[in-house]
Every structure is written in structure tokens, then in C-alpha cells.
Short mmCIF file of the C-alpha atoms (twelve columns), coordinates in Angstrom:
data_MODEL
# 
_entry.id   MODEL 
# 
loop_
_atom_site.group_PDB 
_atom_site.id 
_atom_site.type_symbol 
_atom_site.label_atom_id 
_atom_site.label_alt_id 
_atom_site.label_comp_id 
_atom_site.label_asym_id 
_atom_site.label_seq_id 
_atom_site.Cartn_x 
_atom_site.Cartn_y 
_atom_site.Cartn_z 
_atom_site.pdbx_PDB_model_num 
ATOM 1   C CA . UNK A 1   114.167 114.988 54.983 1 
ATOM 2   C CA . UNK A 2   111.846 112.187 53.866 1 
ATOM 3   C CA . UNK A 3   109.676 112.400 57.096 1 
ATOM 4   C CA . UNK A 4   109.369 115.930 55.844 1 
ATOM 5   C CA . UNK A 5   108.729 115.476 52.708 1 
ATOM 6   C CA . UNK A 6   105.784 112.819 53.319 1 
ATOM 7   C CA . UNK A 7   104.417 115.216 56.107 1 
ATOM 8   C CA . UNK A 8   104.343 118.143 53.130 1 
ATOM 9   C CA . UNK A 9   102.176 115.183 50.969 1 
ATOM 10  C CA . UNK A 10  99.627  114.519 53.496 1 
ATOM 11  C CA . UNK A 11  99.347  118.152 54.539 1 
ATOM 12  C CA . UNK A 12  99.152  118.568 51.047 1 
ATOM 13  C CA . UNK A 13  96.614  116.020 50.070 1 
ATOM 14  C CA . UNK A 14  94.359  117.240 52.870 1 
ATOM 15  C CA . UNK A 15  94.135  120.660 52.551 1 
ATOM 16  C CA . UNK A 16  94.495  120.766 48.448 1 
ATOM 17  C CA . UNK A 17  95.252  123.854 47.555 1 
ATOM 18  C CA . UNK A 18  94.570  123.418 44.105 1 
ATOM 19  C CA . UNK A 19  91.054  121.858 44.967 1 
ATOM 20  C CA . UNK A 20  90.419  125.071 46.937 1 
ATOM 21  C CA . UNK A 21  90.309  127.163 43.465 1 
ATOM 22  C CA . UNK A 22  87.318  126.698 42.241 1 
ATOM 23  C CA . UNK A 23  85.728  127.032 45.450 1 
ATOM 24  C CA . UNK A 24  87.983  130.266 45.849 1 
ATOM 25  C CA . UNK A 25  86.695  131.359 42.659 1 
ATOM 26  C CA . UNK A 26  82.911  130.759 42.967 1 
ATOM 27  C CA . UNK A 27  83.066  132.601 46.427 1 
ATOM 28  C CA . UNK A 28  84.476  135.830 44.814 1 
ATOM 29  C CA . UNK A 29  82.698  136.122 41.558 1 
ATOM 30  C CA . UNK A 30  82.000  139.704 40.652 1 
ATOM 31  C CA . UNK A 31  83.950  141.306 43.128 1 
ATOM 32  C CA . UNK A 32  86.480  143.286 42.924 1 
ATOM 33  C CA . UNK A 33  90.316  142.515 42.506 1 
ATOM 34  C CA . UNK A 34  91.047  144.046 45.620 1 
ATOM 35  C CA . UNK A 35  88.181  142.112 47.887 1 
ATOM 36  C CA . UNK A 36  89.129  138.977 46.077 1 
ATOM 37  C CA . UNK A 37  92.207  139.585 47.679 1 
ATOM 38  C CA . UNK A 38  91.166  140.034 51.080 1 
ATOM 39  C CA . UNK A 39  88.227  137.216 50.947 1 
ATOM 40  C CA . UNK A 40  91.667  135.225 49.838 1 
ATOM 41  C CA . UNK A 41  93.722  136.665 52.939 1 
ATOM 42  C CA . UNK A 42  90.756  136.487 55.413 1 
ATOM 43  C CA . UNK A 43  90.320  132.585 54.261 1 
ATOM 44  C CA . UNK A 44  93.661  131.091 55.006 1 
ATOM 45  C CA . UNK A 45  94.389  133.222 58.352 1 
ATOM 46  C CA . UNK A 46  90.758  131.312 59.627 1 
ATOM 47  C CA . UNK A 47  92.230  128.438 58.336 1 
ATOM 48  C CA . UNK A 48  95.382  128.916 60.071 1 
ATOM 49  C CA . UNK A 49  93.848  129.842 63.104 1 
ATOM 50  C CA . UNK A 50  91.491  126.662 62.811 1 
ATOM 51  C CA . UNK A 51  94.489  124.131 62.250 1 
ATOM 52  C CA . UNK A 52  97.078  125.818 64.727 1 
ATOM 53  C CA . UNK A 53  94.563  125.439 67.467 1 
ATOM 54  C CA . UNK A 54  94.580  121.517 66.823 1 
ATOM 55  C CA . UNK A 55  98.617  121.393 66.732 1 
ATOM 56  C CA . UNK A 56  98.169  123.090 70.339 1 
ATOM 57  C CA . UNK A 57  95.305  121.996 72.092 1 
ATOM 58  C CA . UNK A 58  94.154  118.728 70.191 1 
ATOM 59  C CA . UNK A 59  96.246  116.007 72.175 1 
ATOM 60  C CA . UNK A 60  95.388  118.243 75.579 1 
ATOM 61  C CA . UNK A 61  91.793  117.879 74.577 1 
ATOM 62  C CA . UNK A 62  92.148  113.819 74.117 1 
ATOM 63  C CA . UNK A 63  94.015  113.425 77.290 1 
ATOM 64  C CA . UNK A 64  91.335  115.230 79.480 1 
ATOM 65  C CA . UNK A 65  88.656  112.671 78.085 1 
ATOM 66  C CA . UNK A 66  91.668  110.171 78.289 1 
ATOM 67  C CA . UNK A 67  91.043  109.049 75.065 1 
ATOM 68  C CA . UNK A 68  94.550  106.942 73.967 1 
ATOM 69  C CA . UNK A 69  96.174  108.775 71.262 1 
ATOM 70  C CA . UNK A 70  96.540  105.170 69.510 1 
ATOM 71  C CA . UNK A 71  92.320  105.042 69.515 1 
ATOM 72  C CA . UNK A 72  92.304  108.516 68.185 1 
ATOM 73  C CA . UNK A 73  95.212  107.237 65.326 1 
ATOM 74  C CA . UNK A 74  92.793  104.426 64.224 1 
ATOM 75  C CA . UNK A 75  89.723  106.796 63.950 1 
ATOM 76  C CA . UNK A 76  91.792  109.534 62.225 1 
ATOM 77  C CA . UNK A 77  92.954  107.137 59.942 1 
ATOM 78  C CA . UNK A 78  89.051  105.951 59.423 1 
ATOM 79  C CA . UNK A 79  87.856  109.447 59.300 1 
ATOM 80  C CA . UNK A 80  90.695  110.473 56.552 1 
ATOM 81  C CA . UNK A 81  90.499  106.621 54.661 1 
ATOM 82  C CA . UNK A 82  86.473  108.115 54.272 1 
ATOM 83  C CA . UNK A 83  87.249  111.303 53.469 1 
ATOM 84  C CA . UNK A 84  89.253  109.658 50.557 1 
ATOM 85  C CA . UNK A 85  86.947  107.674 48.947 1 
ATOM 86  C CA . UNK A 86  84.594  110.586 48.820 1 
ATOM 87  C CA . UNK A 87  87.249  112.271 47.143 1 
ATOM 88  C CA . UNK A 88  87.642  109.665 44.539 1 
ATOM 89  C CA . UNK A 89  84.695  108.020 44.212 1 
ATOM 90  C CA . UNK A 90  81.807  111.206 44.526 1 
ATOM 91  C CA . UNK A 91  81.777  114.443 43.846 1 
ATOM 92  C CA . UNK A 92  85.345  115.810 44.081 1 
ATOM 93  C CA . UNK A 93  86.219  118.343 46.828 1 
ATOM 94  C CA . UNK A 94  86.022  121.378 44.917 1 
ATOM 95  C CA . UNK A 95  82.411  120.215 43.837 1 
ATOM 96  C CA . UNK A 96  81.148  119.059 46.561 1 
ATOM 97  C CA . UNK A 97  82.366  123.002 48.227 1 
ATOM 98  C CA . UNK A 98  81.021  125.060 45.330 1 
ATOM 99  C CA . UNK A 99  77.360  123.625 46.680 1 
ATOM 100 C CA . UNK A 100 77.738  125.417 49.497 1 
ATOM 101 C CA . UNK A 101 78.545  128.919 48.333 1 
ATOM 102 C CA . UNK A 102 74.978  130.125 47.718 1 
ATOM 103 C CA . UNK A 103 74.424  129.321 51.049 1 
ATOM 104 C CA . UNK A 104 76.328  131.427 53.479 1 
ATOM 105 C CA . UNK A 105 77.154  135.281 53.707 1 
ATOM 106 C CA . UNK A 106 80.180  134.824 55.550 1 
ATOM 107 C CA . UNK A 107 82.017  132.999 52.549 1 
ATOM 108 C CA . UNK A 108 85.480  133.335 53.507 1 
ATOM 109 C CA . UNK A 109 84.928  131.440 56.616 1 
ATOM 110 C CA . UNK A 110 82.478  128.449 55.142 1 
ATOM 111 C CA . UNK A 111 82.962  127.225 52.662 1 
ATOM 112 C CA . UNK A 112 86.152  128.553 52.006 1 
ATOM 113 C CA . UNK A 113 88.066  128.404 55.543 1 
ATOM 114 C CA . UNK A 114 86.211  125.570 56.606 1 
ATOM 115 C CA . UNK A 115 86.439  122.755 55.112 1 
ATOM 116 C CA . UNK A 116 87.692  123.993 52.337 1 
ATOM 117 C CA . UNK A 117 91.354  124.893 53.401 1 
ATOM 118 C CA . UNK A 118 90.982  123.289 57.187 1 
ATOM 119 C CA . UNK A 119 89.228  120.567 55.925 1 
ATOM 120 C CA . UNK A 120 88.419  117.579 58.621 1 
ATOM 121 C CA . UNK A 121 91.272  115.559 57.663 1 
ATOM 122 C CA . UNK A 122 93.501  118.669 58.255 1 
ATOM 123 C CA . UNK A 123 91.965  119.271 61.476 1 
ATOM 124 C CA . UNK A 124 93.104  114.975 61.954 1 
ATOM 125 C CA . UNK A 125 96.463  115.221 60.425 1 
ATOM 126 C CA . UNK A 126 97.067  118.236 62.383 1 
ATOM 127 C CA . UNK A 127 96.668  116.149 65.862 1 
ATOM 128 C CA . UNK A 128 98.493  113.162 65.098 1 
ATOM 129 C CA . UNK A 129 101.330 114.448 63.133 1 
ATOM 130 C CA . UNK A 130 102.004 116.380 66.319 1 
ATOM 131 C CA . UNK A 131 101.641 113.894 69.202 1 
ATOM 132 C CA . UNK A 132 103.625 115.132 71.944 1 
ATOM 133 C CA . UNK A 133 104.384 111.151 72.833 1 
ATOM 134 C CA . UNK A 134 105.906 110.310 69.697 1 
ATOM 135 C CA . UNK A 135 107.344 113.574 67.959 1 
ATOM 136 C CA . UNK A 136 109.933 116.095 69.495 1 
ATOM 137 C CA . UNK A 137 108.821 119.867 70.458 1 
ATOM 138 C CA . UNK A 138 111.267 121.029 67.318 1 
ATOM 139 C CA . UNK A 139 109.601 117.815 65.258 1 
ATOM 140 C CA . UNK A 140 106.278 119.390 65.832 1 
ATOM 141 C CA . UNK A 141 107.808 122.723 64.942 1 
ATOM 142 C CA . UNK A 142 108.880 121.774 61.747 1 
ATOM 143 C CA . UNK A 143 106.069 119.986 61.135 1 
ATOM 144 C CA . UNK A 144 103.754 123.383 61.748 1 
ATOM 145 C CA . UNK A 145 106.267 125.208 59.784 1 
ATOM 146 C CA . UNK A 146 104.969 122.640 56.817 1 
ATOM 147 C CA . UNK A 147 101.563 123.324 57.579 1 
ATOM 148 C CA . UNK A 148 101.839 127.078 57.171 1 
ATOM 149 C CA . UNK A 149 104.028 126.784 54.519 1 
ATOM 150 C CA . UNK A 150 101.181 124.515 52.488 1 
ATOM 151 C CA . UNK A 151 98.504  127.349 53.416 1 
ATOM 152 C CA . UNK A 152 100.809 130.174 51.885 1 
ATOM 153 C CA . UNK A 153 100.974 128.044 48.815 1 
ATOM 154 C CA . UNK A 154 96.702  127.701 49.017 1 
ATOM 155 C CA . UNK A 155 97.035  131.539 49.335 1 
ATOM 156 C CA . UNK A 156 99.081  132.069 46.175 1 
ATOM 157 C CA . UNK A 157 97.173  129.875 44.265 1 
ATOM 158 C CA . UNK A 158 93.500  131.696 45.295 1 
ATOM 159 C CA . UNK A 159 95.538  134.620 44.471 1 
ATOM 160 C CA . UNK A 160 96.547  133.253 40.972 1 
ATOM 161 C CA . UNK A 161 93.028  131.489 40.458 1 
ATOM 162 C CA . UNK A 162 92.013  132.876 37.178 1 
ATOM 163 C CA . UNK A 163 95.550  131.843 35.465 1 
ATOM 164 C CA . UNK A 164 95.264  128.494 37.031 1 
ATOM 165 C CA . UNK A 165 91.644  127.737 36.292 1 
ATOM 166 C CA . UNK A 166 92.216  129.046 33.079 1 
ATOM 167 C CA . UNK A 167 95.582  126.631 32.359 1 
ATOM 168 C CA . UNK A 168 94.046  123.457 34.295 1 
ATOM 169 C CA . UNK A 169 89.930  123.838 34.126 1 
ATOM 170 C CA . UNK A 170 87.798  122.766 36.036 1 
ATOM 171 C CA . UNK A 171 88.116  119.501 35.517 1 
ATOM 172 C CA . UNK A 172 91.771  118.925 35.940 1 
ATOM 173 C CA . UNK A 173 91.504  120.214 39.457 1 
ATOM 174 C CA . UNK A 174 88.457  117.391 39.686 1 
ATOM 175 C CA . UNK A 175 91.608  115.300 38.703 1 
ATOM 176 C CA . UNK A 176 94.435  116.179 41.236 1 
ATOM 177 C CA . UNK A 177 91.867  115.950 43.762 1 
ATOM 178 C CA . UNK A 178 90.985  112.339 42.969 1 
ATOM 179 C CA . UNK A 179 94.552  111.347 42.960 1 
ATOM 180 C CA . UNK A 180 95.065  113.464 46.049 1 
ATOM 181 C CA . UNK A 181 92.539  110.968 47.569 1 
ATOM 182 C CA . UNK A 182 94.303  108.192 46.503 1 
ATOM 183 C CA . UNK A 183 97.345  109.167 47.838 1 
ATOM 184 C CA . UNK A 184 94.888  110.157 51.433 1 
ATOM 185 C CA . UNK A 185 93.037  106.685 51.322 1 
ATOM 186 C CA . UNK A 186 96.985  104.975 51.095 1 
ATOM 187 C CA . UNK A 187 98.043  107.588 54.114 1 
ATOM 188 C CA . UNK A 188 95.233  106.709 56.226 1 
ATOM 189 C CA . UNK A 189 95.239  102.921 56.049 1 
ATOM 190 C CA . UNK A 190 98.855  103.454 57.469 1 
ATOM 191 C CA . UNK A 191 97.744  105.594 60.432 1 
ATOM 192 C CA . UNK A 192 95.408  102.705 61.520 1 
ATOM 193 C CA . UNK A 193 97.892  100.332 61.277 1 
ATOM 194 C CA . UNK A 194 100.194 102.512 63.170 1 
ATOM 195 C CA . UNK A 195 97.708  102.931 65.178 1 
ATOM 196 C CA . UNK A 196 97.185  99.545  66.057 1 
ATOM 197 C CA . UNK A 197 100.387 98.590  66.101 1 
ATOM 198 C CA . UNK A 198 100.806 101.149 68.734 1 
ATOM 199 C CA . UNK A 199 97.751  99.935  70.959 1 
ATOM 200 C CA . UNK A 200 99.174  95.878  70.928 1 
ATOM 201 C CA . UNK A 201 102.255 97.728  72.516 1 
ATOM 202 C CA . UNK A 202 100.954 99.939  74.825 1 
ATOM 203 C CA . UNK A 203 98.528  96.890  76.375 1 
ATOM 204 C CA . UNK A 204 101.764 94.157  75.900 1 
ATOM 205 C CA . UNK A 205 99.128  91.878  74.117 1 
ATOM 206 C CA . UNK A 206 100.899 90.300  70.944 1 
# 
């Protein structure tokens, strides 16, 4: 149950679903209740397809360039540690995603699918929190049952978006996404040294 639970916080953490709000909400202005609804629906089954791709074919894809899973747990864990601090230290996520609404017809797909929802760090989490090598096939099934369970909540919350905004503004989803990317920054630094860790063993060097 805790391996569960801390699987639901980085899941969580990466793909924000409250940080995914504004965005949500800056993609759909003056349409309709009923489009909002489908820009909403369209988003998170792209972003479902996106991530469930990496649960299946990510490690496949590593092995055929026989890249070690441990070297691909240290950059992960680099990659996500970065995407952290630009989640605390610069603009926050929904910010930084709003930029890029004026920018692209297709808005359920970028920026609101990607990286909005299936942000890189998802796309990361997504391969090494199902590593054939250390994690059962019903492991990994649970653990995409997680996944899909965080993207219905991101879909309930677009769905809710006004009465959210409206309760937390703006700027308290600028706040739980800075402490999401504290809790991130703390999650990656253990992936590299898991990742690490797991290298010295592989090679037998101590």
C-alpha cells in the first residue's frame, strides 16, 4: 500500500492535474460548454495514449539501443530533478503552458495533451516505474491502473475548472505546483541514487 501510495504522488506531481487548469481553461475560452467538454475528453485520451505507449514500449525501446535501465534511472532522475526546479524556481507549469496556447490550432493535443497532462517527467516516470527487471507484470498493472486513475482525476478537474479556478485562483494553483516540484526535485534525487546504486551492482564494483 505505501509503494502505491508514493507511485500515486509522483504520478501525481508529474502530471498535476490541478496545474493543468489554467492551461485547460485558457485553451477553451469562449467555447461552448459542450466543446469544453470534448477539448477536455480529447486531451486526456492523447495523454493516455502518449503515457501508455511508454509503460509498453519504453524499456523495449532502451534495450534495442542497449541502453542499461540503471543509465536511463540516473538521467530520468536528472531530467525530472530539472523539471523541478523549473517548477519551483521559474515560471510555474501552468504559466509556462498558457504561453503556448496562442500558438497552436490543435489545442487539445499541445499544449494541453502534451506536456501539459503527459508532461516529460510523465513520459520518465512512466518507464521506470514499470521496469520489467525490477517490478512484477501485476506490479506494473497496478501501477498503470494509478496512472489512469490520476488522468481521470485531471479529467474531472478540467471538467470542474471554473469552480476550482474560481475557489483556488490562479495563483494557488502557481502554489501546489511549486510544492509539487518540491516533492519531484526530492523524488528524482532518489531515482539517481537508485540508479546508481543499481549500476555499482550490476558491474560488482563497490
Amino acid at each position: 500500500m505505501d509503494e502505491i501510495f508514493k507511485q500515486f504522488v509522483l504520478l501525481w506531481a508529474v502530471i498535476d492535474p490541478i496545474g493543468t487548469i489554467p492551461v485547460f481553461i485558457a485553451v477553451t475560452i469562449g467555447m461552448s460548454k459542450g466543446m469544453a467538454r470534448t477539448i477536455a475528453l480529447k486531451a486526456t485520451l492523447v495523454a493516455a495514449i502518449v503515457l501508455l505507449f511508454f509503460v509498453l514500449v519504453g524499456e523495449y525501446l532502451l534495450d534495442a539501443m542497449q541502453i542499461p535501465l540503471s543509465a536511463f534511472q540516473i538521467a530520468g532522475g536528472i531530467v525530472l530533478f530539472l523539471f523541478a526546479l523549473t517548477m519551483i524556481f521559474g515560471e510555474s507549469k501552468p504559466e509556462v503552458e498558457m504561453h503556448l496556447v496562442k500558438k497552436n490550432l490543435h489545442k487539445y493535443v499541445f499544449p494541453l495533451a502534451i506536456p501539459s497532462i503527459a508532461s516529460p517527467g510523465a513520459m520518465m516516470a512512466a518507464v521506470l516505474l514499470t521496469d520489467n527487471h525490477r517490478f512484477s507484470v501485476l506490479h506494473q498493472g497496478i501501477t498503470t491502473l494509478v496512472m489512469l486513475a490520476v488522468l481521470l482525476v485531471t479529467l474531472i478537474f478540467m471538467l470542474l475548472a471554473s469552480r476550482i479556478l474560481n475557489i483556488i485562483g490562479e495563483a494557488g494553483a502557481s502554489v501546489v505546483s511549486r510544492v509539487m516540484g518540491m516533492i519531484l526535485a526530492s523524488i528524482a534525487v532518489s531515482a539517481v541514487l537508485q540508479g546508481i546504486s543499481l549500476y555499482f551492482g550490476l558491474t560488482g564494483v563497490s
